[in-house]
Structure formats: structure tokens, C-alpha cells
MIBAFI-489353 format. One line per field, with one value per atom (N, C-alpha, C): y, x, z; residue in three letters; atom name. Coordinates in steps of 0.2 Angstrom, whole numbers, plus 5000, padded with zeros to 4 digits. Each point is the difference from the previous one (the first is absolute). Example, Ala and Ser with C-alpha at 12.3 -4.5 7.8 and 13.67 -1.06 7.14 Angstrom:
2
north <- c(4972|5006|5006|5005|5006|5005)
east <- c(5066|4996|5004|4998|5004|4996)
up <- c(5039|5000|5000|4996|5001|5003)
residu <- c(ALA|ALA|ALA|SER|SER|SER)
atome <- c(N|CA|C|N|CA|C)
***
This chain:
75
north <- c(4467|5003|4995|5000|4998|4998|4994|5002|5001|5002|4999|4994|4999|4996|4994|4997|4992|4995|4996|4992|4996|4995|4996|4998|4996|4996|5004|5005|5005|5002|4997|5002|4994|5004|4993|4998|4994|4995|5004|5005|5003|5007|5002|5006|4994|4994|4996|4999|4999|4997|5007|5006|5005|5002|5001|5000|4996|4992|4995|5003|4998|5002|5006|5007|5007|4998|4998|4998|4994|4995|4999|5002|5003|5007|5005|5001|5008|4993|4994|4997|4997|4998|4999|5005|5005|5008|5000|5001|5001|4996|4993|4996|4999|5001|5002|5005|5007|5004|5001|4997|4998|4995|4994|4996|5005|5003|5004|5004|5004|5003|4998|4994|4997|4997|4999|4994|5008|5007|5003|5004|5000|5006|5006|5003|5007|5005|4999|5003|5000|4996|5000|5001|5002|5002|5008|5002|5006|5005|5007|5000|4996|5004|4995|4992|4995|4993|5000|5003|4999|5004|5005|5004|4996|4997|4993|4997|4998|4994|5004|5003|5001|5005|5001|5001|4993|4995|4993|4999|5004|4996|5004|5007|5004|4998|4996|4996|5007|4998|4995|5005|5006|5003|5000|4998|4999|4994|4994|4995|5003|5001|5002|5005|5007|5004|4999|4995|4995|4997|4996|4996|5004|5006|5003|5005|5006|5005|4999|4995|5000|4995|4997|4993|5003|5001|5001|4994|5003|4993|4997|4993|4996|5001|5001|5000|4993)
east <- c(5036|5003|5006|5007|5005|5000|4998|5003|5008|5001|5009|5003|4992|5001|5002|5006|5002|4996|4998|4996|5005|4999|5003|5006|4995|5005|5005|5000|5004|5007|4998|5007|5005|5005|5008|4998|5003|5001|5002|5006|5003|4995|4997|4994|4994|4999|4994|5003|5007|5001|5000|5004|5001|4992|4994|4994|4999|5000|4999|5001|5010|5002|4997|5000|4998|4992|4994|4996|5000|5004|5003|5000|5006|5002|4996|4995|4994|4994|5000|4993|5003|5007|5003|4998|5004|4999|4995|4994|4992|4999|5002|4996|5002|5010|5001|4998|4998|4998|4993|4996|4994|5000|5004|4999|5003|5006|5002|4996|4996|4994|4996|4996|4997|5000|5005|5003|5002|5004|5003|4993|5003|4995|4999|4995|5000|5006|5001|5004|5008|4999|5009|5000|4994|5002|4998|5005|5001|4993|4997|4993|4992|4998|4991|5001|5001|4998|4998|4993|4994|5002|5003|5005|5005|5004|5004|4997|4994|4998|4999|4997|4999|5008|5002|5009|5004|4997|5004|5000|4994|4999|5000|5004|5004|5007|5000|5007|5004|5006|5003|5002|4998|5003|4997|4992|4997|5004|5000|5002|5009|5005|5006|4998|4995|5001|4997|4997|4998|5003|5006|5004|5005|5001|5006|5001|4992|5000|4994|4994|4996|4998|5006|4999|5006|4997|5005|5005|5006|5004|4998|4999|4998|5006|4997|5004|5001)
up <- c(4324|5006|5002|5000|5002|5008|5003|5007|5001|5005|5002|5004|5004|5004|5000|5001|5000|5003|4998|5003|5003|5005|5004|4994|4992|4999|4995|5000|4997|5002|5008|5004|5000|4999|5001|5006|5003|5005|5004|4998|5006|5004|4994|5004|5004|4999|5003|5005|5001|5007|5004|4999|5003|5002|4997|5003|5002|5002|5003|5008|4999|5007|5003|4997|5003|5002|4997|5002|5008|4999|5005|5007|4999|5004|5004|4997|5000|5004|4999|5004|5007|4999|5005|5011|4993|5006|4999|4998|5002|5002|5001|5004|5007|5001|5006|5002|4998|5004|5002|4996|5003|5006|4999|5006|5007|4999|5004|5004|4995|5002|5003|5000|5002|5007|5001|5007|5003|4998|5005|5005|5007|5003|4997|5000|5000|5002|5006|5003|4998|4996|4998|4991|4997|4993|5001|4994|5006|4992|5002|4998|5000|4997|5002|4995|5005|4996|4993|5001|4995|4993|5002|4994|4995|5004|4997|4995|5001|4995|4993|5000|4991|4997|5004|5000|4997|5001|5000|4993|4999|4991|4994|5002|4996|4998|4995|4999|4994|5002|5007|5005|5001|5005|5006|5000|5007|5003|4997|5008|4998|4997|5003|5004|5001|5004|5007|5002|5005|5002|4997|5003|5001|4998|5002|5004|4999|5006|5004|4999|5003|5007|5003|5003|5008|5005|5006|5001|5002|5002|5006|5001|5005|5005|5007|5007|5002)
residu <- c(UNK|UNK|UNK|UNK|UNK|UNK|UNK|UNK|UNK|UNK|UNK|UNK|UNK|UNK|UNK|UNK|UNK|UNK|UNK|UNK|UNK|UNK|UNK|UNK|UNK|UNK|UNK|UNK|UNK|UNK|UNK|UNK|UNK|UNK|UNK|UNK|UNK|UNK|UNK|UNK|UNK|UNK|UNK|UNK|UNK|UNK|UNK|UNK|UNK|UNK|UNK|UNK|UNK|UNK|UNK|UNK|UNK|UNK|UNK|UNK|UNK|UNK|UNK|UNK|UNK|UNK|UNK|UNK|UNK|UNK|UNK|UNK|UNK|UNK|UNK|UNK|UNK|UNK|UNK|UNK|UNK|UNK|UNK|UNK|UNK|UNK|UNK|UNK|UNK|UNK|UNK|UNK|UNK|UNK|UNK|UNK|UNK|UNK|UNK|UNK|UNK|UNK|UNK|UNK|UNK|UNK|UNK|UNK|UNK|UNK|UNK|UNK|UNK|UNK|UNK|UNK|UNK|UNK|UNK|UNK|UNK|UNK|UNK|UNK|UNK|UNK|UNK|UNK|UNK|UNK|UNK|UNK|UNK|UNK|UNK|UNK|UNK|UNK|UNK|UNK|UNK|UNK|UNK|UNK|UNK|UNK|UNK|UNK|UNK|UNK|UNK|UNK|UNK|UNK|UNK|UNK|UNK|UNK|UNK|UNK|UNK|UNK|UNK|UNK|UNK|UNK|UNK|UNK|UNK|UNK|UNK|UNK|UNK|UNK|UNK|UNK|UNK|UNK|UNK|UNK|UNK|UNK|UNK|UNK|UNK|UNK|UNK|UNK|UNK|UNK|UNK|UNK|UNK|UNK|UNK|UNK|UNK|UNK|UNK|UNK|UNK|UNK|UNK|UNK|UNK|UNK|UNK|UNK|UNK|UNK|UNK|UNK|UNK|UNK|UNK|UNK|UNK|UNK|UNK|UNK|UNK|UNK|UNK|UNK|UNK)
atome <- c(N|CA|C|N|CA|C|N|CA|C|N|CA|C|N|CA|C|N|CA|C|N|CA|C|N|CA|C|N|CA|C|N|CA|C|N|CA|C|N|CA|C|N|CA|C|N|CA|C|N|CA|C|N|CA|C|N|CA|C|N|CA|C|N|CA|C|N|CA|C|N|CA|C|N|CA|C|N|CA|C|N|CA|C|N|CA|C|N|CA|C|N|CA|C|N|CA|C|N|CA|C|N|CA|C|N|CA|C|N|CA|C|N|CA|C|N|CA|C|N|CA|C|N|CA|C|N|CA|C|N|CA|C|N|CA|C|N|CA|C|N|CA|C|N|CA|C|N|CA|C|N|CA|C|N|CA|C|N|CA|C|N|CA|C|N|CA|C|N|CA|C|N|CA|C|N|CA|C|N|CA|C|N|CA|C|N|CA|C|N|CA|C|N|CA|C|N|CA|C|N|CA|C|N|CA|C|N|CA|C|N|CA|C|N|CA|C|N|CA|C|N|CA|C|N|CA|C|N|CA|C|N|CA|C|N|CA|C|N|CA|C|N|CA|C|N|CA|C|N|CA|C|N|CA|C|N|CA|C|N|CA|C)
***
């Protein structure tokens, strides 16, 4: 059976850094959305808190859709 699937050292330089960086990227935002989550009141993310978190870890849409519809703007 043939796999298809490419190994780390199979890939050029240029696809290593490109996963490097995106991986990057995607731990970045999940960990400012968590800390965000974390430190924000209740009261100012906007649906139930508790819903957020296992949201946070459906990459990558959960923390971009946290950080960009879920968070009231501060007064």
C-alpha cells in the first residue's frame, strides 16, 4: 500500500517554514483568545462563557470567531 502522505523530511524548506509560521500563527490566536477568555468578565463576552472554551480549540476558526464576534467592546 502506497501512502500519499508526505514525511516532515520530504518537504522543501520553503513548505517547512510555511507550516512553521501558520502553525505559529494558529497557537498565537488560541492562546490570546484564551487568555482573553480568561481575564474577560462574563458580562462583556457576549453568549454563555462556558460555550467559548471548547470553541477555542476548533482551529482555526474557533479563537478568530472569539476574537472577532464574541468579545463586547469595552466602555
Amino acid at each position: 500500500m502506497n501512502s500519499t502522505r508526505k514525511r516532515w523530511r520530504d518537504l522543501s524548506e520553503r513548505q517547512r517554514a510555511a507550516i512553521l509560521v501558520l502553525a505559529s500563527v494558529e497557537l498565537s490566536l488560541t492562546a490570546t483568545a484564551v487568555v482573553d477568555l480568561w481575564r474577560r468578565p462574563a458580562d462583556e463576552v457576549k453568549g454563555a462563557k462556558p460555550l467559548w472554551w471548547p470553541a477555542l480549540f476548533v482551529q482555526p476558526v474557533g479563537p478568530l470567531a472569539y476574537l472577532l464576534f464574541g468579545r463586547r467592546r469595552r466602555s
